[in-house]
C-alpha positions in Angstrom: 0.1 6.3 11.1 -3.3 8.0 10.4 -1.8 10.7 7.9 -5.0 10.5 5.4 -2.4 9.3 2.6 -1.8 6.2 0.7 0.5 3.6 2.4 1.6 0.3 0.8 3.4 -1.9 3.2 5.4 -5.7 2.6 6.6 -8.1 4.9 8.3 -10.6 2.9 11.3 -13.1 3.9 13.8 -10.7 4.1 12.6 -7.4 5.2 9.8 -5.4 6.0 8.9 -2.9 4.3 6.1 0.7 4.7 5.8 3.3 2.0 3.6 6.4 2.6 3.0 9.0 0.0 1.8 11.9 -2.2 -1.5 14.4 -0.9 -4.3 13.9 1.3 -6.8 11.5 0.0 -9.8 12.8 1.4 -10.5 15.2 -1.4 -13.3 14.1 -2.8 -12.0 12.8 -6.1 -11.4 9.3 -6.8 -8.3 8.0 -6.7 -5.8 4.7 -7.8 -3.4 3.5 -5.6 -0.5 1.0 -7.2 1.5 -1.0 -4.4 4.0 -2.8 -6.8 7.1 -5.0 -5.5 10.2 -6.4 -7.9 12.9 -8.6 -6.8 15.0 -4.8 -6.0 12.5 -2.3 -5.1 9.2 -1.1 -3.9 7.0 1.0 -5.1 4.2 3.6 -4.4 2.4 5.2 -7.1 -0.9 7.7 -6.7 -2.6 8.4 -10.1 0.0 7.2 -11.9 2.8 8.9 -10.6 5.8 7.6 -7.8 4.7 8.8 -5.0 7.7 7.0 -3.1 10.2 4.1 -4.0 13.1 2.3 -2.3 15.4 0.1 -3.5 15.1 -3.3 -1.2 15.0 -6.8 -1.3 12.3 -7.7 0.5 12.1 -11.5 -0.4 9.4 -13.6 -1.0 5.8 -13.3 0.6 4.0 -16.3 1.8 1.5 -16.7 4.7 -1.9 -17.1 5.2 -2.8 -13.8 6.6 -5.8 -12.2 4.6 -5.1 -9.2 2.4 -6.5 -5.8 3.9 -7.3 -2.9 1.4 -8.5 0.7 3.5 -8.1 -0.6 6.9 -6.0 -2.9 9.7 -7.9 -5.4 12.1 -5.9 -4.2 15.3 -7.7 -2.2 17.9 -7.7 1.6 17.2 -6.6 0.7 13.5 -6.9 3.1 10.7 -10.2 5.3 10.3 -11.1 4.5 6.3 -14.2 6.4 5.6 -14.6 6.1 1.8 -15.9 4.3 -0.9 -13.7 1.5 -2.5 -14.6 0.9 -6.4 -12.5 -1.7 -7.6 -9.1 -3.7 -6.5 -7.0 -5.7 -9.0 -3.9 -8.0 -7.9 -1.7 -8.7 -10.5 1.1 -11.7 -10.3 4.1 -11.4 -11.9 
């Protein structure tokens, strides 16, 4: 889906997983996405605020696919035009 907003999206053990959210980035303004997972839910927050949630075990997430911030390696995949300042992954 090309909707221009943030998406976080799991595939874990048990389920998969997309959340899509809050305005259209293409503003201008810089921007902090949050994709967070607990052993119940997922979330999406934009700026600091939930932006969508669902309560879901999704399992564990193991593989050794690489990790893909603004854009997917299929054919025709998203269309990310923007500057990316800083990524953090946190383990908990």
């Amino acid at each position: 889906m090309q909707s221009g907003k943030a998406l976080c999206q799991w595939k874990g053990s048990s389920a998969n997983v997309q959340l899509t959210g809050g305005p259209v980035l293409n503003n201008g303004a810089w921007h902090t996405i949050s994709c967070e997972k607990t052993s119940t839910s997922v979330t999406l927050r934009l700026d600091g605020t939930v932006r969508a949630s669902r309560s879901v075990k999704i399992g564990s997430i193991s593989n050794s696919a690489h990790l893909l911030l603004g854009a997917k390696t299929t054919s025709g995949g998203d269309q990310y035009q923007g500057l990316l300042d800083e990524a953090t992954i946190t383990l908990t």
